[in-house]
C-alpha positions as CSV (number, residue, x, y, z in Angstrom):
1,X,86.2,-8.3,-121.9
2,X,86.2,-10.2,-118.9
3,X,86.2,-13.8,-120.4
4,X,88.8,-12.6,-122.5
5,X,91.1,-11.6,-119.7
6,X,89.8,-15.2,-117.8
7,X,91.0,-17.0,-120.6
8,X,94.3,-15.4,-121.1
9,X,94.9,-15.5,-118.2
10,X,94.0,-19.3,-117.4
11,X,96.3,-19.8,-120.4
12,X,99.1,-17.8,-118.8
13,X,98.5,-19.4,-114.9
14,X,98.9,-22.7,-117.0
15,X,102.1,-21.8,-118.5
16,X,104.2,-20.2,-116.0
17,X,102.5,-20.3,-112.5
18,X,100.2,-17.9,-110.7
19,X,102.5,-16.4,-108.4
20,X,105.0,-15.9,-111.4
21,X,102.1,-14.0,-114.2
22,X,101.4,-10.6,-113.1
23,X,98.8,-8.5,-114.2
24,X,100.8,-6.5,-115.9
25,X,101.7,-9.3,-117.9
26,X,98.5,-9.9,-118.8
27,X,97.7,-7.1,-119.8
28,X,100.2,-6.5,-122.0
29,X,99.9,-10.0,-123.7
30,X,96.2,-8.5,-124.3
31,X,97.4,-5.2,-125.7
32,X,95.5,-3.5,-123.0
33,X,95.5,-1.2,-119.5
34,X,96.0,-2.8,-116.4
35,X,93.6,0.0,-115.5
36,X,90.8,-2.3,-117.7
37,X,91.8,-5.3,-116.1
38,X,91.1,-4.1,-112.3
39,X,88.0,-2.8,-113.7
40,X,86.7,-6.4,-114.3
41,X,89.2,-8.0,-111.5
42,X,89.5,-5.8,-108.7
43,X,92.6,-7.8,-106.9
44,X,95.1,-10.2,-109.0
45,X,93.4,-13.2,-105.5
46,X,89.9,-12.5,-107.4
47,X,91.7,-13.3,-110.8
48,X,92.9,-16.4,-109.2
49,X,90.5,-17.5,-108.2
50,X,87.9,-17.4,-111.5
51,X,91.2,-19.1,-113.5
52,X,91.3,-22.0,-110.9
53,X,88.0,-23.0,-111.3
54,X,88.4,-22.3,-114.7
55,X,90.6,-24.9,-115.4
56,X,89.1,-27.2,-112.8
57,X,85.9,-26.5,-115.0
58,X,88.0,-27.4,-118.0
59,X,89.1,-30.4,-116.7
60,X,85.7,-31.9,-115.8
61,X,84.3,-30.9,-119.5
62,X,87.1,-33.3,-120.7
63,X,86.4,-35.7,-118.3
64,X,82.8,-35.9,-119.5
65,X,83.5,-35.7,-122.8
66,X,85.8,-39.2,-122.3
67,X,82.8,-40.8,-120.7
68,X,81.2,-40.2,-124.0
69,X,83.9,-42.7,-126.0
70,X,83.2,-45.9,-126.9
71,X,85.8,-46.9,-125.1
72,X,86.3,-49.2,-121.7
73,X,86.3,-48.3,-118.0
74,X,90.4,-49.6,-117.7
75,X,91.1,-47.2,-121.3
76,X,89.5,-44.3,-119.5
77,X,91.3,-44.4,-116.8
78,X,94.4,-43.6,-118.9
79,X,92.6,-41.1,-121.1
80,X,91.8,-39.0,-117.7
81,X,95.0,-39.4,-116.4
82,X,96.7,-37.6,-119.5
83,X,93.5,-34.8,-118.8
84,X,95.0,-34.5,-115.3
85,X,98.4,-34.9,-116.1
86,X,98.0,-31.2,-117.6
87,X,98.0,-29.6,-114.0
88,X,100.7,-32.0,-112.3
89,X,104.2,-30.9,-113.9
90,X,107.2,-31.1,-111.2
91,X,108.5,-27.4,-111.2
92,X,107.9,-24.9,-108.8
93,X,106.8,-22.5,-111.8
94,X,103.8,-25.3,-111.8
95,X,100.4,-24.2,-111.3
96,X,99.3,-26.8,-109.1
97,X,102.2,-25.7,-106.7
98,X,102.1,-22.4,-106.7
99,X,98.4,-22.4,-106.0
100,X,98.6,-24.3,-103.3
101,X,101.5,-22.5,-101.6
102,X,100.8,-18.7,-102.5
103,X,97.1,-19.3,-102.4
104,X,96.2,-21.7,-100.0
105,X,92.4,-21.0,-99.5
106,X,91.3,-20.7,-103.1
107,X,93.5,-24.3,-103.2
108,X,92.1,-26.2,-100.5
109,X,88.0,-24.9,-102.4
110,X,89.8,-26.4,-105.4
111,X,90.5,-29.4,-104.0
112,X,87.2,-30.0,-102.4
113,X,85.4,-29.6,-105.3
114,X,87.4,-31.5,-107.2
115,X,86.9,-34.8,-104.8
116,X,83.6,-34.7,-105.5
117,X,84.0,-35.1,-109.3
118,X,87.0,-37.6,-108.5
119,X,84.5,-39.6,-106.2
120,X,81.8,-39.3,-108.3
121,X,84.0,-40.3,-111.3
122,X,85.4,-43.4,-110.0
123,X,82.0,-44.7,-108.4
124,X,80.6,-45.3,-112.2
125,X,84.0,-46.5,-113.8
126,X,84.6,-48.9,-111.2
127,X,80.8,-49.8,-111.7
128,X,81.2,-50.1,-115.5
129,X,84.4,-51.9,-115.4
130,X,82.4,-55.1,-113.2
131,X,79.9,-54.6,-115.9
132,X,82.0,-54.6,-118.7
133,X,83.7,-57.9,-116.9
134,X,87.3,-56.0,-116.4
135,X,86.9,-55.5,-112.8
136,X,85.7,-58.7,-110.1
137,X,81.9,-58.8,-109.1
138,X,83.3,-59.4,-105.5
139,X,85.1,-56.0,-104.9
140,X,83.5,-53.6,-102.5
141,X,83.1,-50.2,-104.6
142,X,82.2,-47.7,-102.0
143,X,85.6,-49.4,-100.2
144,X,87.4,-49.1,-103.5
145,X,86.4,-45.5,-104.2
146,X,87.5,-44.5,-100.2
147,X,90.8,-46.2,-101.0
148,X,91.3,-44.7,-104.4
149,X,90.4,-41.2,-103.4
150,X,92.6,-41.0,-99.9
151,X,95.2,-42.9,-102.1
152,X,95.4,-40.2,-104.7
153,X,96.1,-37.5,-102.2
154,X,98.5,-39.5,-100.5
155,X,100.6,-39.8,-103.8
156,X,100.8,-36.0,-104.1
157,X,102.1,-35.8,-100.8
158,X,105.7,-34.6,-101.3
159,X,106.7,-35.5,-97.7
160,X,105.5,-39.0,-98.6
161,X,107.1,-38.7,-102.3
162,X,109.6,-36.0,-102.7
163,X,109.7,-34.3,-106.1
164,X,113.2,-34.4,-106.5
165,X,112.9,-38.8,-106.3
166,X,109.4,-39.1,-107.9
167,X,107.9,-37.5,-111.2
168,X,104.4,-36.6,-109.7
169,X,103.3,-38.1,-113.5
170,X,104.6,-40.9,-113.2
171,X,103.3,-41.2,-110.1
172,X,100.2,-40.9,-111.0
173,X,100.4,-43.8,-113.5
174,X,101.9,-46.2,-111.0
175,X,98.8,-45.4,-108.7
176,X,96.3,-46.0,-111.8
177,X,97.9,-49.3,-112.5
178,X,98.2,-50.4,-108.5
179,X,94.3,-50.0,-109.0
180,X,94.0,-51.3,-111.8
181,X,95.7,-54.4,-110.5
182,X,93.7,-54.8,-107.4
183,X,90.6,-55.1,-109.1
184,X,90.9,-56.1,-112.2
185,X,89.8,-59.8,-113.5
186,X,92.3,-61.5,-116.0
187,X,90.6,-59.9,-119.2
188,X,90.9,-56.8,-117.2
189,X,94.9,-57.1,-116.5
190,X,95.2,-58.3,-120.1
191,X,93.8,-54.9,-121.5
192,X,96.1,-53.3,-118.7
193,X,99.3,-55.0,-119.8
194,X,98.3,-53.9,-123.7
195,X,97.6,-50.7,-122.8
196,X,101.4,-50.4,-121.2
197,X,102.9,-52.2,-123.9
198,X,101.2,-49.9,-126.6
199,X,102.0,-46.4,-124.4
200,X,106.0,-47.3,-123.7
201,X,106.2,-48.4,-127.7
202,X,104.6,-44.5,-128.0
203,X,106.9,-42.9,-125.7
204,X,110.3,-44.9,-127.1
């Protein structure tokens, strides 16, 4: 019972926000008590808590499973982004946001965990991309990673880039290409400039 009520409930969260599902809601969208659900989450924080990691788990599956593609170091950079793209929506109703401003601590746990998988992450693309001849020999990749990771929390600064000006998605994208571009050799910015070609033809 209590997987079922984490995974409704990470499916709710995702929806509509954790300050905005209740457990009531939950419980009815389960066609149980809110009696069983206390049984197996005492407070709604503990609840929280087990769906933020959830999804962060989620996320990191999907993450591995795209390092499992035959595909290049610059293509799974975009594949990930769509993976992470899941949790960044602009609203206030928006998990990422109401996490962090109704549940700070369980947030900032989040967070920490999740630079360790973004540092680890980055360390054997950007490795695989000099291999694979997309990124230069030359580049410094424990400086790159430093730079990447400070400059991803940087771009979800909203006192740096107010929601209401910047589309935290697309943001996102413009900080994988600035990257991209840094680093990349001229085979490399030639499978960049396809893979934007091929993703506006998609989106018009």
């Amino acid at each position: 019972m209590k997987d079922h009520i984490l995974n409704m409930a990470t499916e709710m969260f995702l929806e509509y926000g954790f300050k905005s599902v209740t457990m009531d809601d939950i419980a009815a969208k389960l066609g149980i008590s809110k009696k069983t659900i206390y049984a197996n989450y005492t407070t709604k924080t503990k609840l929280v808590h087990d769906v933020a990691f959830n999804i962060l788990y989620k996320i990191q599956d999907r993450i591995a499973e795209i390092k499992k593609k035959d595909i290049n170091a610059i293509e799974e950079l975009f594949e990930v982004k769509k993976q992470v793209s899941i949790f960044l929506k602009d609203e206030k109703s928006s998990p990422q946001f109401q996490l962090q401003k109704y549940y700070p601590e369980i947030f900032e746990n989040v967070e920490s965990t999740k630079c360790e998988t973004i540092q680890c992450s980055i360390t054997e693309n950007v490795t695989r991309g000099i291999d694979e001849g997309l990124f230069r020999e030359d580049v410094d990749t424990n400086f790159i990673c430093k730079i990447y990771h400070y400059g991803l929390q940087n771009v979800r600064d909203t006192s740096i880039f107010p929601p209401e000006q910047y589309n935290k998605s697309d943001l996102f994208q413009l900080f994988i290409e600035y990257h991209i571009r840094g680093i990349a050799t001229k085979k490399g910015l030639q499978i960049l400039e396809d893979l934007l070609n091929y993703n506006e033809t998609e989106t018009n």
